[in-house]
C-alpha positions as CSV (number, residue, x, y, z in Angstrom):
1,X,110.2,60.2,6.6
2,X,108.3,62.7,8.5
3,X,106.9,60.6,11.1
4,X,110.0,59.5,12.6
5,X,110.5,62.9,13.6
6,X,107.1,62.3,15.8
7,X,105.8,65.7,15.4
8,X,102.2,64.9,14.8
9,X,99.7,64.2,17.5
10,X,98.3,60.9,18.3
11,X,95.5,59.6,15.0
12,X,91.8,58.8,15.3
13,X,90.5,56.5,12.6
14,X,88.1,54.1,12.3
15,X,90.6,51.5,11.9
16,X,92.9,52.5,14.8
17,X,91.8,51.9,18.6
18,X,92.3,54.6,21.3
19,X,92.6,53.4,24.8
20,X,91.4,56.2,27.2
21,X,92.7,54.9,30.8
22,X,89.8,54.8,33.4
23,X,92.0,55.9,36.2
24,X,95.3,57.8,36.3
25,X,98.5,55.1,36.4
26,X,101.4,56.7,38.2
27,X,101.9,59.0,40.5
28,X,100.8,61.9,41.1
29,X,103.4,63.7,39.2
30,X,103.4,61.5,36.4
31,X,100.2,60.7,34.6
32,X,99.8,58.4,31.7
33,X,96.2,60.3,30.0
34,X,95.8,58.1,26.8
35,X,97.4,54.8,25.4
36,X,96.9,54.2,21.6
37,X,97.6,51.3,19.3
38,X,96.9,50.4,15.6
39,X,94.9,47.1,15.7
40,X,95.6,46.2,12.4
41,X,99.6,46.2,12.9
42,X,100.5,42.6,11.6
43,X,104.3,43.4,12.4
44,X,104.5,40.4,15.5
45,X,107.6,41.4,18.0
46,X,110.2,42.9,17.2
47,X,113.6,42.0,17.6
48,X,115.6,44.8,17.9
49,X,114.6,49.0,18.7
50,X,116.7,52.0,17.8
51,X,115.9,54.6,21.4
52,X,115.6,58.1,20.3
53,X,114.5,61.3,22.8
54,X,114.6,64.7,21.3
55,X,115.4,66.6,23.6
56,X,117.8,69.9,23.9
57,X,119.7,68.9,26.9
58,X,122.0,65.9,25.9
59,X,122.0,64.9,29.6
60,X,118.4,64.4,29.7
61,X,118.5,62.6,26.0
62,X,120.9,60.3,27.5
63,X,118.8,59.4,30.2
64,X,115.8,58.8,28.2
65,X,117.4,56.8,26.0
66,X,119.5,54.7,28.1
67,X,116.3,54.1,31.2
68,X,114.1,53.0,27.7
69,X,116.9,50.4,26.3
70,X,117.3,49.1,30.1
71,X,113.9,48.2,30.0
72,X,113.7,46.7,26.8
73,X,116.9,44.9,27.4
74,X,115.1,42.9,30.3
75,X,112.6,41.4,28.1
76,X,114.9,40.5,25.7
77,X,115.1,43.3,23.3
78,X,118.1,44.3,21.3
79,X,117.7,48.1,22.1
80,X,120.4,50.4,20.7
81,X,120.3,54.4,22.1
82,X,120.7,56.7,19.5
83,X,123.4,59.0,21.4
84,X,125.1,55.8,20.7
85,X,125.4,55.0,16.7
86,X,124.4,58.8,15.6
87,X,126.8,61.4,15.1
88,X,126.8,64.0,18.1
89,X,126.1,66.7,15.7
90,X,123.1,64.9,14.4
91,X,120.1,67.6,14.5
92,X,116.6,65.3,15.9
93,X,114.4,67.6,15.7
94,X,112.2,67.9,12.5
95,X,113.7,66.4,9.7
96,X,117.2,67.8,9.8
97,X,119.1,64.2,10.4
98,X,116.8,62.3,8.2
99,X,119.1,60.5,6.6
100,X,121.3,60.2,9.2
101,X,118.7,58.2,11.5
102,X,117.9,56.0,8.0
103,X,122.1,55.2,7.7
104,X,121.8,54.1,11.7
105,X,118.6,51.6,11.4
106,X,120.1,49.7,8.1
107,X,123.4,49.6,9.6
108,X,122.0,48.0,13.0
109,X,119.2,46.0,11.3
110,X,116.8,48.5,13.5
111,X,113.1,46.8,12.9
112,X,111.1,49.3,15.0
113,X,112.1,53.2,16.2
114,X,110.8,54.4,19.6
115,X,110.8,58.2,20.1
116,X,110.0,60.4,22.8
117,X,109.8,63.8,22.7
118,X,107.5,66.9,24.6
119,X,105.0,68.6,23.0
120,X,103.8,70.7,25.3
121,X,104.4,73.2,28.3
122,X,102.9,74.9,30.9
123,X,102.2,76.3,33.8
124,X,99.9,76.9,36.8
125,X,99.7,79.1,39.8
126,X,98.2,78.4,42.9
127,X,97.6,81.3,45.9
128,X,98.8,80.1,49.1
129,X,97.2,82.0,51.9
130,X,99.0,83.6,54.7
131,X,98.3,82.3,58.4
132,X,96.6,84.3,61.2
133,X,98.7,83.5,65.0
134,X,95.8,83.6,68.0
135,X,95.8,82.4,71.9
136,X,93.4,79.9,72.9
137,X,92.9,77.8,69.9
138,X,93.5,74.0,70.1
139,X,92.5,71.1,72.0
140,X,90.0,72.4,75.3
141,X,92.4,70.9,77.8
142,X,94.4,74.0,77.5
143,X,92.0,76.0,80.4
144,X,93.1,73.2,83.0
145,X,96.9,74.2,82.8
146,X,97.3,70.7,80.5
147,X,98.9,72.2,77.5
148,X,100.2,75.5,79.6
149,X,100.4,78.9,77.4
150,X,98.9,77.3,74.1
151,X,99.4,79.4,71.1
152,X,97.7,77.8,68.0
153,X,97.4,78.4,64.4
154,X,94.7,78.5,61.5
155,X,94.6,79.6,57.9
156,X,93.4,82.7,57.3
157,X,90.4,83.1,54.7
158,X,87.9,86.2,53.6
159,X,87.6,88.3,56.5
160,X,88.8,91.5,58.4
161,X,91.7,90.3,60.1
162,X,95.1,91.0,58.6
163,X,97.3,87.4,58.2
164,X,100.1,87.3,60.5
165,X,102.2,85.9,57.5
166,X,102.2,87.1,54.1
167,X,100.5,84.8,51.6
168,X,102.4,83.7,48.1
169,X,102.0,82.2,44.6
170,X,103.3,79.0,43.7
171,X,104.2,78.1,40.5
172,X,104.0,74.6,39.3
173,X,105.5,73.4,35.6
174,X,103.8,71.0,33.4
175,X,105.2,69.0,30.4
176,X,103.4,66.9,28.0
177,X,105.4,63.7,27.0
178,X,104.3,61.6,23.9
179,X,106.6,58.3,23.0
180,X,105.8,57.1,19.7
181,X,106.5,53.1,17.9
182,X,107.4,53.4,14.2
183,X,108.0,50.3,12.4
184,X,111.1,50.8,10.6
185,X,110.5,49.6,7.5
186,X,107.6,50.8,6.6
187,X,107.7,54.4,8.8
188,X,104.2,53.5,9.9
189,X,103.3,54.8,13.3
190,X,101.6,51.5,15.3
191,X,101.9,52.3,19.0
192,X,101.7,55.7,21.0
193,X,101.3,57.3,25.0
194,X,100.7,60.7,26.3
195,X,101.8,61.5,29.6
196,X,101.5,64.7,31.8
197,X,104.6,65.2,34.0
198,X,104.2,67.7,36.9
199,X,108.3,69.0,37.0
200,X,108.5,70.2,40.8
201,X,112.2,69.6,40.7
202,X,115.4,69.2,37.9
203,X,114.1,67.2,34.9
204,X,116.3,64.7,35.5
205,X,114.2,63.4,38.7
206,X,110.6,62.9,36.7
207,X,112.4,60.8,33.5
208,X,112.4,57.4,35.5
209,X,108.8,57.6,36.4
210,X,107.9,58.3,33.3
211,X,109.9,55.6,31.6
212,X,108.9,53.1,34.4
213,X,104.8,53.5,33.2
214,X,105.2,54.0,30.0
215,X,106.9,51.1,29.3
216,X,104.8,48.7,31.5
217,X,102.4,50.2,29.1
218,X,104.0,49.0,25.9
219,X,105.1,45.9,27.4
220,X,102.2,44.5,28.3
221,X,101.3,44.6,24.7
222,X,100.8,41.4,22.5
223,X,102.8,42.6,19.5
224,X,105.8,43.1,22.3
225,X,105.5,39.5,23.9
């Protein structure tokens, strides 16, 4: 049962359709880059979704899972979290709790698995350049006495002139988020979204916007109404 672990990246067949989004959804920190469905999934809606995130930090797990089975639960879903109905020594990742995860979905009747999990990081930095202090720059009024002693400010580029403060490097994170659909029965993977989520602040803070678009993503589709 490899592919409930989710480890493989998103399929292109000739029978499967890949939706590229013509425009960013989201903000600017969270960015849905690719929806992708299996057209020839005959499964109809299901009735009832076992919520597994595999991630390291239990807190974040929890958070996934329980902001994902919200959602579902407003449209009628039974949606169970894994954190839930597994054991907390249970092992996600890979295929360590195989058959733990198999005992959970015949025990709740679990027609469909939804994973989420990252699988990818990194990081960019961007120079921020110091700022130069000089008299005299600003709006022209200044000469008539309007704005008195004006002191103004611009950024310092190329050039001779020393900045008056020092420039620095910023560092911002990236993660790549996929959340995968498995029908339970038959382990088949029928519904999938990559997202990029800039992290400028704890994890924590990034989870419900990514949640949020994702599943207005998965919601709107026909096999979920």
């Amino acid at each position: 049962m490899k592919s409930l672990s989710a480890r493989h990246s998103l399929p292109y067949t000739s029978t499967l359709l890949l939706v590229l989004l013509p425009a960013l959804t989201g903000c600017a920190a969270m960015q849905v880059k690719e929806v992708w469905k299996d057209e020839t999934y005959q499964g109809g809606r299901p009735k009832s979704v076992l919520v597994i995130a595999v991630m390291k930090n239990a807190t974040v797990q929890r958070m996934f899972e329980s902001d994902f089975a919200k959602r579902l639960k407003e449209r009628g879903f039974k949606a169970v979290e894994s954190f839930r109905v597994l054991p907390e020594e249970t092992v996600l990742e890979g295929d360590a709790g195989r058959d733990t995860v198999v005992a959970a979905i015949k025990e709740q009747g679990i027609e469909t698995v939804l994973i989420t999990r990252v699988t990818g990081r990194w990081s960019k930095v961007s120079d921020i350049p110091g700022m130069t202090i000089s008299t005299g720059f600003g709006y022209p009024y200044g000469s008539y006495g309007a704005w008195g002693s004006y002191v103004g400010a611009s950024y310092t580029f190329s050039g001779p002139s020393a900045p008056t403060t020092q420039g620095y490097s910023h560092e911002t994170q990236f993660l790549a988020v996929e959340t995968h659909l498995f029908d339970a029965r038959s382990e088949k993977l029928f519904w999938a979204a990559r997202a990029v989520l800039q992290v400028a602040g704890p994890p924590q803070e990034e989870i419900g916007p990514y949640v949020d678009q994702v599943s207005r993503e998965l919601l709107r589709e026909k096999f979920m109404q």
